[in-house]
TITORGU-29936 format. One record per residue: x, y, z negated of N, C-alpha, C in turn; residue number from 1; chain; residue in one letter. Coordinates in steps of 0.02 Angstrom, whole numbers, plus 50000, padded with zeros to 5 digits. Each point is the difference from the previous one (the first is absolute). Last residue first. Example, Ala and Ser with C-alpha at 12.3 -4.5 7.8 and 13.67 -1.06 7.14 Angstrom:
2
     nx     ny     nz    cax    cay    caz     cx     cy     cz  num  chaine  residu
  50642  49888  49646  50042  50059  49997  49961  50055  49963    2       A       s
  50015  49714  50004  49955  50059  50000  50045  50060  50000    1       A       a
END
This chain:
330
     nx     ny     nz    cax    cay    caz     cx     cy     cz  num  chaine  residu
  50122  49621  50994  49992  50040  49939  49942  50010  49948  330       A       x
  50045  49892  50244  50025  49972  49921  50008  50029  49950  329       A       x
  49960  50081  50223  49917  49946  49985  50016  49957  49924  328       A       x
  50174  50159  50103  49941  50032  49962  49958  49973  49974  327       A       x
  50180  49945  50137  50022  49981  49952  49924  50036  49953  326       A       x
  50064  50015  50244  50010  49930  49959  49991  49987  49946  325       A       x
  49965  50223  50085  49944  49964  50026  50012  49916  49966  324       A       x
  50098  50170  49836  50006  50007  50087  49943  49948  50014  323       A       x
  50039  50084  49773  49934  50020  50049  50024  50007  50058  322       A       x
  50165  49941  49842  49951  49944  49993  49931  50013  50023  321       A       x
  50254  50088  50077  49957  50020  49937  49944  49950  50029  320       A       x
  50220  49921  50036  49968  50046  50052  49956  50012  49929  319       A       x
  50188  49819  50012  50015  50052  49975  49944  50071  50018  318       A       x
  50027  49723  50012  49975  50055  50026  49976  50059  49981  317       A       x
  50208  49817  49965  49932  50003  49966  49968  50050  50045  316       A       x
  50241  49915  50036  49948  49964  50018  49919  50047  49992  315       A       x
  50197  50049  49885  50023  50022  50090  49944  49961  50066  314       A       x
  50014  49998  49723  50005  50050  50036  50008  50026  50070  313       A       x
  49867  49811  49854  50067  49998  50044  50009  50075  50026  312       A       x
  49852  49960  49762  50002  49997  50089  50070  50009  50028  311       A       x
  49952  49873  49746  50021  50061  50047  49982  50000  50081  310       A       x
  49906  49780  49824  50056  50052  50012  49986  50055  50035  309       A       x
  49877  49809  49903  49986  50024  50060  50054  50056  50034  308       A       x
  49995  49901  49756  50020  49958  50071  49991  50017  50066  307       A       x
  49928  50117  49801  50074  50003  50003  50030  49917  50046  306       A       x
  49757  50054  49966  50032  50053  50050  50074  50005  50003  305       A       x
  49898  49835  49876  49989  49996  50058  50018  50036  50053  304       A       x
  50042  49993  49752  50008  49963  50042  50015  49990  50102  303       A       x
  49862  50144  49830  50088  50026  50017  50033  49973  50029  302       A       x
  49767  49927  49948  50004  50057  50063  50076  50003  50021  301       A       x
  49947  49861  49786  50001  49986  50088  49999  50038  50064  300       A       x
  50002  50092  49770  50082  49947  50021  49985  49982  50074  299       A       x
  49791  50099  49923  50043  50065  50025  50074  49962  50017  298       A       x
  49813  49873  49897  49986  50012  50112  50062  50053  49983  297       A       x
  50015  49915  49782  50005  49968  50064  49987  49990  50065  296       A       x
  49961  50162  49827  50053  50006  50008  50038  49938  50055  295       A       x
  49762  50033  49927  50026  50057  50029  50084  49977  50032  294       A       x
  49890  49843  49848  49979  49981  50120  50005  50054  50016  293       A       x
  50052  50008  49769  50036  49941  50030  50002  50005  50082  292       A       x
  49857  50125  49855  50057  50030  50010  50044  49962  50042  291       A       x
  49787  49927  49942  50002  50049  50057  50082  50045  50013  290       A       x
  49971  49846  49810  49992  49959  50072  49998  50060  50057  289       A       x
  49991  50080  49816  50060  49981  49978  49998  49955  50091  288       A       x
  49806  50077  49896  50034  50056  50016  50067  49988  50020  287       A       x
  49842  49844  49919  49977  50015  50071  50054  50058  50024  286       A       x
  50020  49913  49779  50011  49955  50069  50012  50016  50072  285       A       x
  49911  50169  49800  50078  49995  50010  50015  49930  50045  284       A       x
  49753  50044  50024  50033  50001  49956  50048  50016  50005  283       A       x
  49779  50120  50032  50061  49984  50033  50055  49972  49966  282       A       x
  49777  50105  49960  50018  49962  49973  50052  49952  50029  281       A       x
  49892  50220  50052  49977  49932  50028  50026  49945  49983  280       A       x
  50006  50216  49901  49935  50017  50043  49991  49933  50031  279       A       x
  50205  50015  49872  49941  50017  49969  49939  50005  50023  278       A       x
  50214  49942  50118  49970  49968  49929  49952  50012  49974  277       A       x
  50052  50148  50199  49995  49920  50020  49967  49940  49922  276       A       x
  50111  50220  49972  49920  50009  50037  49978  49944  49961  275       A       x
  50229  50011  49989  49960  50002  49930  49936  49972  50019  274       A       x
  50125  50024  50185  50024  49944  49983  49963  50001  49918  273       A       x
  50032  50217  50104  49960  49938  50030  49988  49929  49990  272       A       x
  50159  50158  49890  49900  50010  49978  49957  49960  50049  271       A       x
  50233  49975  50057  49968  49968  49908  49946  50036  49990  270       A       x
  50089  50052  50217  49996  49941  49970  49971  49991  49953  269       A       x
  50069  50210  50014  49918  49957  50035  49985  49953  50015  268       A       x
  50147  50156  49816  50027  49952  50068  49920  49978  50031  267       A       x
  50077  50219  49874  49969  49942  49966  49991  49963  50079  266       A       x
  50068  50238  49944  50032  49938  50016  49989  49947  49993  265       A       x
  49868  50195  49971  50021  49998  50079  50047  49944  49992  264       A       x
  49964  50072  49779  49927  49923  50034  50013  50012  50089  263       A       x
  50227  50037  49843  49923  50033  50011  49960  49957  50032  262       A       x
  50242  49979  49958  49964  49959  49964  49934  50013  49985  261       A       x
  50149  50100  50173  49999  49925  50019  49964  49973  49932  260       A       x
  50023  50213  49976  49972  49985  50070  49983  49934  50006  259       A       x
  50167  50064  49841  49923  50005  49980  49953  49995  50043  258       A       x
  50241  49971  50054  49959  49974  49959  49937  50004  49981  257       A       x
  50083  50120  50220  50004  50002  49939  49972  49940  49964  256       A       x
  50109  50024  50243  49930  49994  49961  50006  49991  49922  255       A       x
  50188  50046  50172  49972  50064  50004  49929  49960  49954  254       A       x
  50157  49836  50069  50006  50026  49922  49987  50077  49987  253       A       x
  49984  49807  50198  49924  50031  49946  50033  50022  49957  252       A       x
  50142  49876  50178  49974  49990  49930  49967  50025  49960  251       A       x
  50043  49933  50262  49978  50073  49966  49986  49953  49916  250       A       x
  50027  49887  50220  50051  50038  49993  50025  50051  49920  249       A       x
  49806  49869  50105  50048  49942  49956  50078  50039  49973  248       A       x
  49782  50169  50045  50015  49933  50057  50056  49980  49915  247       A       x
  49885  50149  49928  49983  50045  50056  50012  49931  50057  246       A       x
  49997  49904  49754  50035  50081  50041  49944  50008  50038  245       A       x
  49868  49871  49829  50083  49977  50022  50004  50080  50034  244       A       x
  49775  49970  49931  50039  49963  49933  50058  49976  50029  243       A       x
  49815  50182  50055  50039  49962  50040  50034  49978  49938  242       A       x
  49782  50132  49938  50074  49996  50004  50032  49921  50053  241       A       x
  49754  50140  49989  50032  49978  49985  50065  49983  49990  240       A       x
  49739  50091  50095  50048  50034  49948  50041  49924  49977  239       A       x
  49849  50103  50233  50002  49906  49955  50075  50029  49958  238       A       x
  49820  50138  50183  50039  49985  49966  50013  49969  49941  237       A       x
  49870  50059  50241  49983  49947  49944  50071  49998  49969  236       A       x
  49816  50137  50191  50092  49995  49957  49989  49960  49950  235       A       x
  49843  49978  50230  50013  49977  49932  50062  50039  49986  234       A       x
  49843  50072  50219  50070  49989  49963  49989  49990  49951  233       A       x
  49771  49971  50122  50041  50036  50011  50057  49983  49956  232       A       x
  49786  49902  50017  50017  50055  49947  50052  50045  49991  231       A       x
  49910  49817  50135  49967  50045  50026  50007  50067  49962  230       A       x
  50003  49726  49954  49947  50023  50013  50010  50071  50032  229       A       x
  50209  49912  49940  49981  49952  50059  49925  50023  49993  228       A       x
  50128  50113  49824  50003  49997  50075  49983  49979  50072  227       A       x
  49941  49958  49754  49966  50057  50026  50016  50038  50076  226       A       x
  50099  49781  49907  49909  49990  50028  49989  50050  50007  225       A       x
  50224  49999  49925  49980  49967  50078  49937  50011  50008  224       A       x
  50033  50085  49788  50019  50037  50046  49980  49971  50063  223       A       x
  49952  49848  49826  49964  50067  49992  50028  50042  50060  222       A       x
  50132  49816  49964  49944  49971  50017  49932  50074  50026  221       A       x
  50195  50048  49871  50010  49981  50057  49970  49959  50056  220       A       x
  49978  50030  49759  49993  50060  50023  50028  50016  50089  219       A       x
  49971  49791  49847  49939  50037  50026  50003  50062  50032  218       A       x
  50208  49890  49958  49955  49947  50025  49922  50033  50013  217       A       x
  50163  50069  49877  50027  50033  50053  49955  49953  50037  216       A       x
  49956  49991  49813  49990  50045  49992  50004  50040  50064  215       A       x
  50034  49790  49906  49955  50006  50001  49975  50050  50032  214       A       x
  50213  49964  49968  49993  49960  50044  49926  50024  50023  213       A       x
  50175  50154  49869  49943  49958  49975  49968  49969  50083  212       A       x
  50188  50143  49958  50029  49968  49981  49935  49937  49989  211       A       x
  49973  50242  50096  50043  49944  50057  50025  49939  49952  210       A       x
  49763  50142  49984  50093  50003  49957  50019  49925  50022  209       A       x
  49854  50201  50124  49998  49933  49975  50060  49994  49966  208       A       x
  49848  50213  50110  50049  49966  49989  49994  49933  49957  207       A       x
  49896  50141  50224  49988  49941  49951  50068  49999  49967  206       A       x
  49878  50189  50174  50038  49975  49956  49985  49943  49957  205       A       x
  49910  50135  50234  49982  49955  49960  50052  49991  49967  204       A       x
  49995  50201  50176  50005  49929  50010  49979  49972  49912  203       A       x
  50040  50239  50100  49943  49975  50005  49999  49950  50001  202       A       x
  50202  50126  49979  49987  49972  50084  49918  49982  49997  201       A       x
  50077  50084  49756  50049  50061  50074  49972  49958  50073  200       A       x
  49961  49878  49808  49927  50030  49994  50020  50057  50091  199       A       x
  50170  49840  49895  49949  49974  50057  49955  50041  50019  198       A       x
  50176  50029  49826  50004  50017  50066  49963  49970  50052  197       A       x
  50004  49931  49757  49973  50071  50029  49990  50031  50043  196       A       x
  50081  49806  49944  49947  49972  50040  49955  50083  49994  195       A       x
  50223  49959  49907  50002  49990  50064  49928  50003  50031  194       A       x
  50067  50106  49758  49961  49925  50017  50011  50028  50092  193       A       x
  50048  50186  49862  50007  49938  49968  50001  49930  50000  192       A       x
  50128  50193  50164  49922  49978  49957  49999  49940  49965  191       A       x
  50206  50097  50099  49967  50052  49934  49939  49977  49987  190       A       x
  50225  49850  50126  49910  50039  50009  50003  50047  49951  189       A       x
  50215  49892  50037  49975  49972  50065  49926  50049  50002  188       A       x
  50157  49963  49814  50024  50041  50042  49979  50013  50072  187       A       x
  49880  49839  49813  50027  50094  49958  50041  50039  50061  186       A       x
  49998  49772  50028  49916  50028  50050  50017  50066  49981  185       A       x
  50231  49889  50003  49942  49992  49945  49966  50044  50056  184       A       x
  50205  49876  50125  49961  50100  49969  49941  49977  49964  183       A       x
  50146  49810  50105  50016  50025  49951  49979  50080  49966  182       A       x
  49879  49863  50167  50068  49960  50001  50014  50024  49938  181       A       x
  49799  50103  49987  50041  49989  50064  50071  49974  50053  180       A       x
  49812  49962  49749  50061  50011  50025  50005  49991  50102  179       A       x
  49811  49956  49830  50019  50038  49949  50080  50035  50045  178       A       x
  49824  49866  50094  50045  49947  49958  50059  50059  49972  177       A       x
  49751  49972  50141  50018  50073  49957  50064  49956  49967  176       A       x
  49869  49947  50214  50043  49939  49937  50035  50076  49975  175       A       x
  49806  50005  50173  50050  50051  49980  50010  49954  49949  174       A       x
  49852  49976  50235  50037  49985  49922  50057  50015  49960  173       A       x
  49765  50045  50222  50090  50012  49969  50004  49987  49939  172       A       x
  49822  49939  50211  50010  50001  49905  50069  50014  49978  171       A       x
  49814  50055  50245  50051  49986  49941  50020  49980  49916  170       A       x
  49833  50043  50215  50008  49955  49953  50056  49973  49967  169       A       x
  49940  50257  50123  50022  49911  50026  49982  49957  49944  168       A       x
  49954  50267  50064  49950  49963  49966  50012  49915  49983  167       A       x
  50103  50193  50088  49978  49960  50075  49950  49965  49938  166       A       x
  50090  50159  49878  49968  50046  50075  49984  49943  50028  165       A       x
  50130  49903  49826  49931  50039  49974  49967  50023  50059  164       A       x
  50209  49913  50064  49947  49956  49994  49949  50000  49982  163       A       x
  50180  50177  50035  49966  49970  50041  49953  49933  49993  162       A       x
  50097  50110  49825  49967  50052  50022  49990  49955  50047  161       A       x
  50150  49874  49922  49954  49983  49962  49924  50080  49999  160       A       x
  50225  49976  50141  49951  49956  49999  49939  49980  49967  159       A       x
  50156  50191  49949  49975  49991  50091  49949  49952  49999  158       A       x
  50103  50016  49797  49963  50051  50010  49982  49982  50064  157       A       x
  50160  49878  49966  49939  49965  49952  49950  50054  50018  156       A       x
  50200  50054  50100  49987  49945  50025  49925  49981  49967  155       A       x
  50173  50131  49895  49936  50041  50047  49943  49943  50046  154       A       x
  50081  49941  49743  50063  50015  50072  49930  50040  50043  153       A       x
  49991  49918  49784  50024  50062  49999  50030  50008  50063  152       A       x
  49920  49774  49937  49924  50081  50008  50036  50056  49973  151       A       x
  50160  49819  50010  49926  49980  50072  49953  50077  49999  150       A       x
  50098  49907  49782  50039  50067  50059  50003  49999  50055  149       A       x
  49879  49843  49869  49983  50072  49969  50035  50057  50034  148       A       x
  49962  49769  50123  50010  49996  49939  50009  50099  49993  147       A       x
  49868  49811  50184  50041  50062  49983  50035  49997  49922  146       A       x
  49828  49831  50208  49993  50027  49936  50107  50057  49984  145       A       x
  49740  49939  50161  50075  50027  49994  50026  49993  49922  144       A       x
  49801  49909  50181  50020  49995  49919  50073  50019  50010  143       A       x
  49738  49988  50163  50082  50001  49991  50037  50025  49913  142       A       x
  49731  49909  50126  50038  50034  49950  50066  49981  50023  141       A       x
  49765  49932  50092  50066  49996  50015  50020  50047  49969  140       A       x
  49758  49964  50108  50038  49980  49924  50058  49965  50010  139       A       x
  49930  50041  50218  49969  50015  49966  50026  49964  49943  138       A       x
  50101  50069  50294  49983  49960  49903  49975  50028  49969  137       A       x
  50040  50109  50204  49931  49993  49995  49997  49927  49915  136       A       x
  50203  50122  50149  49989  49937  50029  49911  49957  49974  135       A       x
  50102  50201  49891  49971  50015  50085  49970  49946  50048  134       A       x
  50066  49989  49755  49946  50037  50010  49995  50034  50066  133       A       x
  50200  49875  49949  49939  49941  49993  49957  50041  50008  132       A       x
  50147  50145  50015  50018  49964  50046  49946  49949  49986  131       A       x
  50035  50124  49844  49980  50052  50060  49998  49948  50053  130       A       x
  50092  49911  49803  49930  50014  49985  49970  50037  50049  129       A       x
  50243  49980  50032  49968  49919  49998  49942  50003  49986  128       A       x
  50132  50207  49963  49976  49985  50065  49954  49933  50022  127       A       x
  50070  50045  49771  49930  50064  50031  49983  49970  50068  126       A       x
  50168  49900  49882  49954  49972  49999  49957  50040  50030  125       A       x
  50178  50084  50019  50025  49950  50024  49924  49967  49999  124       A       x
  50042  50194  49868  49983  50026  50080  50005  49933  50048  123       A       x
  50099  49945  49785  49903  50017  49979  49983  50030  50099  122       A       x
  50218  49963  49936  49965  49923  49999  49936  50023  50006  121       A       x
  50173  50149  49952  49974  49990  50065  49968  49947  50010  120       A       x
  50079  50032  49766  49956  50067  50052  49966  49989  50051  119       A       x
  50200  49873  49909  49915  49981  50001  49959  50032  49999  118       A       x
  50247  49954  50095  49966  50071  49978  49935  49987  49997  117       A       x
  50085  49821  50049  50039  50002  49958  49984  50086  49969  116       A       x
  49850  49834  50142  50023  50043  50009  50035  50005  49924  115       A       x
  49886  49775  50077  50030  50051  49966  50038  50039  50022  114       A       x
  49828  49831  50156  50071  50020  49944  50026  50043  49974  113       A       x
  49744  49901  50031  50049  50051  50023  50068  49997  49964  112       A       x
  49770  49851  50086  50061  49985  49922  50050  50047  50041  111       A       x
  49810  49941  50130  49966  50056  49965  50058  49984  49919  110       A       x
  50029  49862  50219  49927  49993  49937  50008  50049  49953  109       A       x
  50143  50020  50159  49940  49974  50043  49933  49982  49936  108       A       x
  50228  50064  49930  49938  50067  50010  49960  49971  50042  107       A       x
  50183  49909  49824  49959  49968  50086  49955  50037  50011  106       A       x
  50220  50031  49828  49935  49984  50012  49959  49978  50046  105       A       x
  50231  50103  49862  49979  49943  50003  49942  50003  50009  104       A       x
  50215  50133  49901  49946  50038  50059  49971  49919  50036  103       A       x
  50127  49964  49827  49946  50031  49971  49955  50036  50068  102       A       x
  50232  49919  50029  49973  49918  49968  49912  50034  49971  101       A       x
  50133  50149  50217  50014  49958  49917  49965  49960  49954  100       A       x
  50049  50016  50269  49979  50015  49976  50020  50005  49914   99       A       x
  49986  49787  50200  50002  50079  50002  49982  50030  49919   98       A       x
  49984  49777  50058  50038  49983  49956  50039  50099  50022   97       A       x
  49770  49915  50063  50066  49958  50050  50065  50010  49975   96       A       x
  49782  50071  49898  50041  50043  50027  50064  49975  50048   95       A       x
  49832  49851  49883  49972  50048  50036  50023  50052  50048   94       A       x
  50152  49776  49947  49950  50022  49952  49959  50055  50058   93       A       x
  50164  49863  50048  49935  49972  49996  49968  50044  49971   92       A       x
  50242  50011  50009  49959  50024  50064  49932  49993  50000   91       A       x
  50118  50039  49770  49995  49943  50031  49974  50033  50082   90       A       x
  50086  50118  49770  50036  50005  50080  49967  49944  50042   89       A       x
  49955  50051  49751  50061  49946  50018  49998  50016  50084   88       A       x
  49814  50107  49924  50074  50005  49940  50051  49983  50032   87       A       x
  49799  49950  50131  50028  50044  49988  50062  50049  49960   86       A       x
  49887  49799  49984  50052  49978  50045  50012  50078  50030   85       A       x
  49870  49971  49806  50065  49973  50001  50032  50005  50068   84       A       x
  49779  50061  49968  50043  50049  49988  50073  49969  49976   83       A       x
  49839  49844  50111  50020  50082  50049  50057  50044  49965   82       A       x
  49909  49810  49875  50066  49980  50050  50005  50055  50053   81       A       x
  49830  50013  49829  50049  50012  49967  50083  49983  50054   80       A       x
  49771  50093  50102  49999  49950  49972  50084  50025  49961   79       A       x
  49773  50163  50068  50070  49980  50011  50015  49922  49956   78       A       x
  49791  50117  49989  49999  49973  50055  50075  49957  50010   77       A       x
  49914  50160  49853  49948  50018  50030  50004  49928  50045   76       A       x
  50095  50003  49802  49914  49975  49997  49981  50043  50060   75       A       x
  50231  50001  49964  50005  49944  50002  49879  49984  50014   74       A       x
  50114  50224  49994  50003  49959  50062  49970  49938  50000   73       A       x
  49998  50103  49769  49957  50006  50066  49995  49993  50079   72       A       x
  50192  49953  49820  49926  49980  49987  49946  50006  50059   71       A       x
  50214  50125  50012  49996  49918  50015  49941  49970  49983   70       A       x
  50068  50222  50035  49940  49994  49984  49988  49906  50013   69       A       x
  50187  50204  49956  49989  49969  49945  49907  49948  50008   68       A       x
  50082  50159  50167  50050  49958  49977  50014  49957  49943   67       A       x
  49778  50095  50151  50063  50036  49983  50063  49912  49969   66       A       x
  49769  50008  50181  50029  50006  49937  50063  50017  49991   65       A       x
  49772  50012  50173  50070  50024  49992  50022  50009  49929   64       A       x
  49779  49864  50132  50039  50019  49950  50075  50031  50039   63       A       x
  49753  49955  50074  50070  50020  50025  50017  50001  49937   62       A       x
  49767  49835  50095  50030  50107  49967  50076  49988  50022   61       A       x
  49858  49783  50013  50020  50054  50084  50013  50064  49976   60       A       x
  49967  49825  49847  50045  49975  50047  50019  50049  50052   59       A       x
  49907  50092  49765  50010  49946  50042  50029  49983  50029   58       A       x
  50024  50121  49761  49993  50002  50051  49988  49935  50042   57       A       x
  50058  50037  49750  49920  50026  50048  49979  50021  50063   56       A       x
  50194  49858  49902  49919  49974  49987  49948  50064  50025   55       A       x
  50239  50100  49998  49978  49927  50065  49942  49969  49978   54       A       x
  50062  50163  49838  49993  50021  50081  49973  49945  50029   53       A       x
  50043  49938  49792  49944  50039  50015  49967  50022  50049   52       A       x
  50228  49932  49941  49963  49925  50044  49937  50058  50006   51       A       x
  50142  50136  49920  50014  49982  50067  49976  49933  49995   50       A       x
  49958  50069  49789  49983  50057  50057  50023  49988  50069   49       A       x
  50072  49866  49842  49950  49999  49991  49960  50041  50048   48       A       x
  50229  49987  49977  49975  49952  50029  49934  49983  49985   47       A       x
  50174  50160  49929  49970  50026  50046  49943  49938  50034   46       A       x
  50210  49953  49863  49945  50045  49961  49950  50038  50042   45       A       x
  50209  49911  50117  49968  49972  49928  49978  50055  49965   44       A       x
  50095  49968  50236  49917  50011  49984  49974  49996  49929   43       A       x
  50256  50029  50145  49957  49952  49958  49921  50025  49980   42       A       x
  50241  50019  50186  49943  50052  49952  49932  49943  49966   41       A       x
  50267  49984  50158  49937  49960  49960  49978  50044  49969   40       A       x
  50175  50052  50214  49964  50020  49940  49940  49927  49971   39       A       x
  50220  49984  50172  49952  50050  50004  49966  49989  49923   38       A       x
  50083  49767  50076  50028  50070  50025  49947  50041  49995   37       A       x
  50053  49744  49896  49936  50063  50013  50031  50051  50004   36       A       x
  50126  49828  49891  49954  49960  50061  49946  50058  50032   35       A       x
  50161  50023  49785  50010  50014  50094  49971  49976  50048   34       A       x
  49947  49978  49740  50055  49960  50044  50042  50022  50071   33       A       x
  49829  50123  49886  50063  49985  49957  50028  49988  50023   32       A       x
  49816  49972  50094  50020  50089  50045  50083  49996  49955   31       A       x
  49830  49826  49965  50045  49984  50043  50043  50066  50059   30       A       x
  49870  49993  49781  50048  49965  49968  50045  49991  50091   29       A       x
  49800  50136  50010  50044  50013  49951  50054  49956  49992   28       A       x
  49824  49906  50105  50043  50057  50051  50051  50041  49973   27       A       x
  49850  49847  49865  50062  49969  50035  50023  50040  50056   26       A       x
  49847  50097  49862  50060  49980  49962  50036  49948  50027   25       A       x
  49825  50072  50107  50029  50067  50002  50063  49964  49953   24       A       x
  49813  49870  50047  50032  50004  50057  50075  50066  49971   23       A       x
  49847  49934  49849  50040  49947  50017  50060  50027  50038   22       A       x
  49808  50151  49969  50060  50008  49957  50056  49945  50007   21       A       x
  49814  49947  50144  50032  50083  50000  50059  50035  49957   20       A       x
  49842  49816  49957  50024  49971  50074  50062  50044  50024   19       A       x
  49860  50057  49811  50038  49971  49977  50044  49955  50048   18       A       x
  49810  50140  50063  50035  50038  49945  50066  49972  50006   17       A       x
  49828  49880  50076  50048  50033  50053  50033  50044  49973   16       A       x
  49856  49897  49875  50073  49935  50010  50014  50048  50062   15       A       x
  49822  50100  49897  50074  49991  49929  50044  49960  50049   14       A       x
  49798  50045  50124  50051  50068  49988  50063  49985  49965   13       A       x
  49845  49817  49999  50038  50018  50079  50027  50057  49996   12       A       x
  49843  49945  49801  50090  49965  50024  50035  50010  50036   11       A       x
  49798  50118  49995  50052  50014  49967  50054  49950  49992   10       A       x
  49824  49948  50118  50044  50057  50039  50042  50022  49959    9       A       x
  49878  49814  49911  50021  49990  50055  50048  50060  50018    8       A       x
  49830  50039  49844  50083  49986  49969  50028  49980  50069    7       A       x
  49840  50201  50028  49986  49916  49965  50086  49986  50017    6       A       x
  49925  50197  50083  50027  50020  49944  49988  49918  49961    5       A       x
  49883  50075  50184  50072  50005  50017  50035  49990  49947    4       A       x
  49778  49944  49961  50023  49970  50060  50076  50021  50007    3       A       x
  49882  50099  49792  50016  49998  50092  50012  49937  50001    2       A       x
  49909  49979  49753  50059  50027  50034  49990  49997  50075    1       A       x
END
């Protein structure tokens, strides 16, 4: 077996997986309560494919993740008390408690905050790859990632033509999750497979099935490297179902039963968590403990940030966070 692909790293994918879903079901329970203004959007079932992202990237690429990409923030870099104290309004956090709890990142290190029209996220990374390739960096990939109605906007066309022509090291990711908030793909394309539309800009297609760890794990490994050697734009679309709404708001009752009991629904957790058993003999101890020290850095985070309270409104420094004071902290 790789080197990349030895059990070590695969644990580290499963427990940021599971760092991630933690995190999301106590943001959930505290969006219930009222403790959380603005939207919770959950990552469940998507969490294989978004750690994917972040392991195959480095320290100095760019990620721009979408909204469901708690996993993969968490492995590019982000800690679990950033994206809390973001939730919860803390001043400490990244965004100085600006903003909505998902547009969350530190672009000094190459962690873009979410554009809510995720279209435009991609011309976002383009620029960040033009820009290291003037400043003369070498091997450096940017990672957009999108979901299926992302690539019906014009926005996707623009950008994803301009990165083929500049030739960038892009990798766009397409979480195929069967639904545009609520429009089935059936109302969104006529081709069969998303990764048809790659051949139209001249760029590289990979699809992967967004529900297999293994799967999203090599095939994402595969793209970054063909990007970062020189191979020009990855499309890399990842077939799967979102297993909650659209946000905390949205009860999913546009997803058909049968949908939800098809192999696009099959949780990635538990095939990950199968992997793990069978390929490395992982016991139910070990699985149970990791759950324990998930859910106990996430109480303690809540803890913490729910002591650090609210910015003083009349106090706090209300200025955008690329003024001269305030930039060297972002």
């Amino acid at each position: 077996m790789s080197q990349f692909m030895d059990q070590s790293r695969v644990i580290k994918a499963y427990r940021w997986m599971l760092l991630a879903r933690t995190l999301d079901e106590r943001l959930a329970q505290l969006y219930r309560a009222g403790q959380i203004f603005g939207g919770v959007f959950l990552g469940k079932g998507q969490e294989a494919l978004s750690v994917s992202i972040g392991m195959s990237l480095q320290r100095h690429d760019v990620f721009a993740p979408l909204i469901r990409d708690g996993a993969g923030r968490l492995a590019f870099g982000e800690t679990p008390l950033d994206a809390l104290r973001t939730c919860l309004g803390s001043p400490l956090g990244p965004m100085r408690a600006r903003d909505g709890n998902v547009h969350r990142g530190k672009p000094k290190e190459g962690y873009l905050p979410m554009i809510s029209h995720l279209g435009a996220s991609i011309s976002v990374v383009n620029g960040a790859l033009m820009a290291k390739r003037m400043k003369g960096e070498k091997h450096f990939v940017g990672a957009a990632s999108i979901g299926d109605g992302a690539t019906s906007t014009g926005a996707f066309h623009e950008a994803l033509n301009q990165a083929a022509i500049e030739r960038l090291p892009l990798v766009l990711v397409v979480a195929n999750n069967q639904f545009a908030y609520s429009t089935p793909v059936a109302s969104q394309f006529a081709c069969q497979n998303l990764g048809d539309r790659a051949i139209g800009y001249g760029v590289r297609a990979h699809t992967l099935d967004g529900t297999d760890l293994k799967s999203c794990l090599e095939g994402m490994r595969e793209a970054s490297d063909l990007a970062r050697d020189g191979d020009g734009p990855q499309l890399v679309i990842a077939d799967l179902l979102r297993l909650c709404g659209h946000g905390e708001h949205d009860d999913a009752h546009y997803v058909s039963d049968s949908l939800k009991a098809s192999v696009l629904g099959t949780d990635c957790m538990q095939l990950a968590e199968q992997w793990l058993r069978e390929a490395y003999a992982i016991k139910s101890e070990e699985f149970n403990l990791w759950k324990e020290e998930a859910l106990k850095e996430i109480n303690e985070g809540i803890e913490q940030v729910q002591g650090e309270g609210s910015p003083d409104p009349y106090h706090h420094p209300w200025k955008s966070l690329f003024t001269r004071e305030l930039c060297e902290h972002v």
